[in-house]
C-alpha positions in Angstrom: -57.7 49.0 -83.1 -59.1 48.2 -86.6 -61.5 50.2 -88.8 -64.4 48.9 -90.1 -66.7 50.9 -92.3 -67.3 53.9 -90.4 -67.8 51.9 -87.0 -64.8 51.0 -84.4 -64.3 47.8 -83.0 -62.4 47.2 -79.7 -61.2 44.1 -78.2 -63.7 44.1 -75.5 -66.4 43.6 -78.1 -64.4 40.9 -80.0 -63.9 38.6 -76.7 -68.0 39.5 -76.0 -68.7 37.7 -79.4 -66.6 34.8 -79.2 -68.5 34.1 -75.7 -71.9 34.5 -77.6 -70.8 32.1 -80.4 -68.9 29.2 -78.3 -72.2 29.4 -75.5 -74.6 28.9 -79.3 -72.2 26.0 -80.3 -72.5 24.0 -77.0 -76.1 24.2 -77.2 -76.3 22.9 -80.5 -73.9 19.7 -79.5 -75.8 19.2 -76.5 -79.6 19.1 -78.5 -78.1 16.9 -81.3 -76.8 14.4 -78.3 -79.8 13.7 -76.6 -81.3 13.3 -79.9 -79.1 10.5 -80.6 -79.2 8.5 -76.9 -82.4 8.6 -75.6 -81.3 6.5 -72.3 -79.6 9.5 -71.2 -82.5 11.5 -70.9 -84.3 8.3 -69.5 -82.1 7.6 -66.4 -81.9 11.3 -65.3 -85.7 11.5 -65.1 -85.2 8.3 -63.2 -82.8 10.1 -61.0 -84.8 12.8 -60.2 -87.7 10.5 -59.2 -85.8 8.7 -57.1 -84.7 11.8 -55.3 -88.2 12.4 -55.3 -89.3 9.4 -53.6 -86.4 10.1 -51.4 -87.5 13.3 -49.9 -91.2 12.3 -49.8 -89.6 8.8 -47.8 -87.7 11.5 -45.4 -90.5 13.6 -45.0 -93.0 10.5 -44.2 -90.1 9.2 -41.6 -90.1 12.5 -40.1 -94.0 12.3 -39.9 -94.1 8.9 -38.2 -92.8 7.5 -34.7 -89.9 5.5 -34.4 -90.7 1.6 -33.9 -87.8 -0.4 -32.0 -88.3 -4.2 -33.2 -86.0 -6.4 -30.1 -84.2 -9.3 -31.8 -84.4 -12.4 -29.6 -80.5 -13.6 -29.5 -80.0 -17.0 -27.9 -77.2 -16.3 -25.7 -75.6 -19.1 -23.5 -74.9 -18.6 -19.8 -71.7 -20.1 -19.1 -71.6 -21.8 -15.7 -68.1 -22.2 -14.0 -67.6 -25.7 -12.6 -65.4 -25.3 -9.2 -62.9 -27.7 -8.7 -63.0 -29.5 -5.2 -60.5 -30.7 -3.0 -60.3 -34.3 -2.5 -58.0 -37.1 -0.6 -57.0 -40.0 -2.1 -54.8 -42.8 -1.8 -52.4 -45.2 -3.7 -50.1 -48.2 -3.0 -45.8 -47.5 -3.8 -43.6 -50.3 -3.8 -41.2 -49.2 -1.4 -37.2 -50.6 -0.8 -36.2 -51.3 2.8 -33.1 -53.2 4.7 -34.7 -56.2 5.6 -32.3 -58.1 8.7 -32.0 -61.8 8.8 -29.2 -64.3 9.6 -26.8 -65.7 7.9 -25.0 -68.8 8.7 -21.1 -69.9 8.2 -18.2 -72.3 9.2 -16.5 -71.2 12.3 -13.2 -72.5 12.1 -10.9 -73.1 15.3 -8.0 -75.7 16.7 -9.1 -77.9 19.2 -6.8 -79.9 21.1 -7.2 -84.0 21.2 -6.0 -86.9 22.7 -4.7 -89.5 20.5 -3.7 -93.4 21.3 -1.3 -95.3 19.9 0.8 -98.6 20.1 4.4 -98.1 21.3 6.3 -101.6 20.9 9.2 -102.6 24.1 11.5 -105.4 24.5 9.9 -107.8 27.1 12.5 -109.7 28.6 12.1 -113.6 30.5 14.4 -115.9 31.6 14.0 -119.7 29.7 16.6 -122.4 30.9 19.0 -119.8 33.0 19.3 -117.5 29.8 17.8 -114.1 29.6 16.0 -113.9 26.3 13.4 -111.4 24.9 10.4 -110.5 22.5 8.7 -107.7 21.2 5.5 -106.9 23.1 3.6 -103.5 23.1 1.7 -101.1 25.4 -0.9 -98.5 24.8 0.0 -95.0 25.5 -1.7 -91.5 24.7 -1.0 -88.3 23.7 -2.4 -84.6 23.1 -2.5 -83.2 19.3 -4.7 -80.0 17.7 -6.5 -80.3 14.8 -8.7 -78.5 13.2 -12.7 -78.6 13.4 -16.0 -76.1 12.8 -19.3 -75.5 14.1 -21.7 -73.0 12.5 -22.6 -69.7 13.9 -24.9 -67.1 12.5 -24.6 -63.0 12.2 -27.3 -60.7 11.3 -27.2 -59.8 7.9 -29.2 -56.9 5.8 -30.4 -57.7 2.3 -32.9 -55.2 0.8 -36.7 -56.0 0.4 -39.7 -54.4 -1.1 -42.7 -53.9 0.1 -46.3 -51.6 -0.7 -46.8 -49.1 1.6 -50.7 -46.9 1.3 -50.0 -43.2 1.0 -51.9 -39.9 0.9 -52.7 -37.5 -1.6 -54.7 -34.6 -2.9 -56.0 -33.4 -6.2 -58.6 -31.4 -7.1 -62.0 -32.5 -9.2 -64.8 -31.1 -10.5 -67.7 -30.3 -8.4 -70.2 -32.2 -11.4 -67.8 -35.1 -11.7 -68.0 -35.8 -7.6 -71.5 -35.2 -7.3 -72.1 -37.7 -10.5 -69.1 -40.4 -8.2 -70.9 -40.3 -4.9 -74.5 -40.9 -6.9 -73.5 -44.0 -8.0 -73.1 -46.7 -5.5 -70.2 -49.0 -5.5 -71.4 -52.1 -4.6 -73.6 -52.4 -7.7 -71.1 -53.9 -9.6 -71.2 -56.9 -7.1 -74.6 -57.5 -7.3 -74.5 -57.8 -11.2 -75.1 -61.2 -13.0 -71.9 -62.7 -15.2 -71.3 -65.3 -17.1 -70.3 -68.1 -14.7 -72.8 -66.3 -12.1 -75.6 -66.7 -13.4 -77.7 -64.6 -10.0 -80.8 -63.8 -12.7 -81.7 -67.3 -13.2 -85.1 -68.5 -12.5 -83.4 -71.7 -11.2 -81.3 -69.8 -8.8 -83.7 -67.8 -7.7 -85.6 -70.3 -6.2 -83.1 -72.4 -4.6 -81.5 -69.1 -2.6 -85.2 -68.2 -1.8 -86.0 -71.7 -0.8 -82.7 -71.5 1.5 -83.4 -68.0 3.1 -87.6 -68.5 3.8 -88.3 -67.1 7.3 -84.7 -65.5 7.8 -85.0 -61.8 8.2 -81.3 -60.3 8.8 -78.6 -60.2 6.3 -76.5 -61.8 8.6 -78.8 -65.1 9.0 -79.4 -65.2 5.2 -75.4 -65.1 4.2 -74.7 -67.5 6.8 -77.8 -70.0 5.5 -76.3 -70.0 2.0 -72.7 -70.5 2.6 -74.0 -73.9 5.0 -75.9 -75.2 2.6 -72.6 -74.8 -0.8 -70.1 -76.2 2.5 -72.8 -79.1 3.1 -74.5 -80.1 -0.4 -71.4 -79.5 -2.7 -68.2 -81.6 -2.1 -65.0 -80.3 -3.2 -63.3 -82.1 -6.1 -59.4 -80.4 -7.6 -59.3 -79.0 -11.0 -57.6 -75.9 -12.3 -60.0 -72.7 -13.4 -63.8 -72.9 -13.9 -65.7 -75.6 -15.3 -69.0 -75.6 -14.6 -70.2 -72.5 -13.4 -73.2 -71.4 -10.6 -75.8 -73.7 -12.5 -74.1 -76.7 -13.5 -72.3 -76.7 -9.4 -76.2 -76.5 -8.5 -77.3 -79.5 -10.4 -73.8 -81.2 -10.3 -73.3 -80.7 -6.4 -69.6 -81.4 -7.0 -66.9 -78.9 -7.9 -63.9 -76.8 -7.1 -63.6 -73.8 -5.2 -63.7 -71.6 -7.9 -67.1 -73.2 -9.1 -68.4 -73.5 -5.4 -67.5 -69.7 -5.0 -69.8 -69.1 -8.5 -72.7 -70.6 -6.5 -72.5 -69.0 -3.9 -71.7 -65.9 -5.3 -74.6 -66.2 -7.4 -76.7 -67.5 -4.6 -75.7 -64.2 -2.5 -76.6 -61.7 -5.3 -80.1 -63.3 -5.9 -80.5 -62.8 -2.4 -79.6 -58.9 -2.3 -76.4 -59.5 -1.1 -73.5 -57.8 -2.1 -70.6 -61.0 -2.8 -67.0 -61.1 -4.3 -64.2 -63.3 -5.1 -60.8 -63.6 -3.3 -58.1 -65.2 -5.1 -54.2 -65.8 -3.1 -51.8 -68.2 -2.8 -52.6 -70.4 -0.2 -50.5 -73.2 2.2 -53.0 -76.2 2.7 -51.8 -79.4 4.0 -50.3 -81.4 1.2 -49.5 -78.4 -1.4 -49.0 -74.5 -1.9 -51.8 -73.7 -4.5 -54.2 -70.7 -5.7 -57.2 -70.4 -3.8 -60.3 -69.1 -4.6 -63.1 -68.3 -1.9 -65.7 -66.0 -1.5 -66.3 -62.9 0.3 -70.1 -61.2 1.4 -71.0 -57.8 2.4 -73.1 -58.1 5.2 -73.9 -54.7 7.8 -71.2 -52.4 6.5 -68.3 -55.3 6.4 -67.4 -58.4 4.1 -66.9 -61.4 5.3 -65.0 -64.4 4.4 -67.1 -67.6 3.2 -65.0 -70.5 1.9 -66.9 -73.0 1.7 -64.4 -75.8 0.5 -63.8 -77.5 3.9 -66.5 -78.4 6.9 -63.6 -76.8 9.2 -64.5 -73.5 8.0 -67.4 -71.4 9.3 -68.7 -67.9 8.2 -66.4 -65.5 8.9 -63.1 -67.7 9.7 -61.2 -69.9 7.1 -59.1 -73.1 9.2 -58.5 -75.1 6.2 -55.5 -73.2 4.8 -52.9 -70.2 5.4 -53.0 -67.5 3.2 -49.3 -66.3 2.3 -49.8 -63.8 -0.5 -52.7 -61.5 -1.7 -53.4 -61.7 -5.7 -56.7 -59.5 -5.8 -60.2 -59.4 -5.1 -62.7 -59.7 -8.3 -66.3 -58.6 -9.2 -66.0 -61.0 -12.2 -62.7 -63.7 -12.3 -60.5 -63.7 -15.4 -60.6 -67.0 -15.4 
């Protein structure tokens, strides 16, 4: 302890007056500080306003009643499409042993007879004395040699043919309903450019041919007499003319007489196609072109290229291979 005058001084009161004077010298700092930045005092009366207008916000949400506002969300419904089962068929080229017969040489010894000279002394008598000459009979003898004849075995060599099978696969429900909306035979009632069914021109004429005819039947057999009678058949390879030209023309080949009619047929509200195969005609093996009409749920053939054909058979030639039927021909 230290002495001081006549007073005593004890730690306890030294470490009370260091706390007085270091409490003095932080308020001293502090006032000459916000002396110098005035911002400071600026944003913490700011503070405490906004925590002002924070509690007075919480007390006036406490006051009023909660409003729900509904948000309108576009949400899409997703509709499964099912998938359908549904039969359908294709053509397969198919390989089979096809029997036929095959011919050869059939070689064997047959046994012949055979003639030939054999020379003998001929003997006469001339003036009492025996004398001869040479003379010569015909004798025959048996000999083989060898000959043929054909014959024929069966043979197997392999062939193709297209055989129609069977199937399944499944579609969509949409996609069948959109198939079976749309008719089929629209496309063969449609105008091309060789068929021209719109035309004022042909109009006419197939109206002019069908007045007073009621069935389908009567109509599609009118037309197809009147391209067999009023248009003569003249060769030439692919179109030429066309429906109009045949019409003014009257003189074409069956691919232009199946245009007319064709066109004819569709002007009349008939359903018509072309048939194209390789035909067997009297003189020549050619490609053929005829026509074909839809008439109560079936088509039937019209070729009207010879007078020996009617509507619904086709005399003048023998079809021996298929190469399609056509809405519109290629060629």
């Amino acid at each position: 302890m230290y002495w001081v005058g006549g007073g005593k001084i004890t730690w306890r009161l030294l470490l009370k007056i260091f706390l007085v004077v270091s409490v003095l010298a932080i308020c001293i700092n502090s006032a000459s500080a916000t002396d110098e930045n005035p911002e400071i005092t600026n944003i913490e009366d700011n503070q405490i306003n906004n925590d002002n207008s924070l509690s007075e916000n919480a007390e006036e949400s406490e006051e009023k009643p909660l409003v729900q506002t509904k948000e309108t969300t576009t949400s899409k419904t997703i509709v499964e499409d099912p998938l359908v089962k549904v039969k359908y068929s294709y053509k397969v080229k198919v390989a089979y042993k096809q029997k036929y017969k095959s011919y050869y040489k059939s070689w064997y010894k047959a046994k012949y007879k055979v003639t030939y000279k054999r020379n003998y002394k001929r003997w006469y008598k001339s003036y009492g004395s025996w004398k001869y000459y040479y003379a010569y009979k015909t004798y025959s003898t048996w000999k083989y040699g060898w000959k043929y004849k054909w014959k024929y075995k069966w043979k197997y060599k392999t062939a193709y043919k297209y055989e129609t099978r069977y199937d399944y696969k499944y579609v969509k429900k949409s996609e069948l309903e959109n198939s079976n909306t749309t008719d089929p035979l629209q496309q063969y009632l449609k105008p091309t450019n060789n068929c021209q069914s719109t035309d004022s021109r042909i109009k006419s004429l197939a109206t002019s041919i069908t007045r007073g005819l009621t069935s389908k039947y009567d109509k599609a057999n009118a037309l197809f007499k009147w391209v067999r009678d009023k248009v003569s058949y003249t060769f030439y390879y692919n179109t030429k003319y066309g429906a109009l030209e045949t019409m003014e023309r009257k003189n074409a080949n069956c691919i232009d007489q199946s245009h007319l009619l064709i066109a004819l047929a569709r002007a009349s509200g008939l359903p018509a196609k072309y048939a194209h195969a390789q035909c067997k005609f009297t003189h020549m093996t050619v490609g053929h072109i005829w026509a074909e009409i839809y008439v109560n749920g079936k088509w039937i053939t019209a070729d009207p290229t010879s007078s020996r054909n009617t509507f619904g058979t086709q005399n003048n030639c023998k079809i021996l291979y298929w190469k399609g039927r056509y809405a519109q021909l290629p060629f």
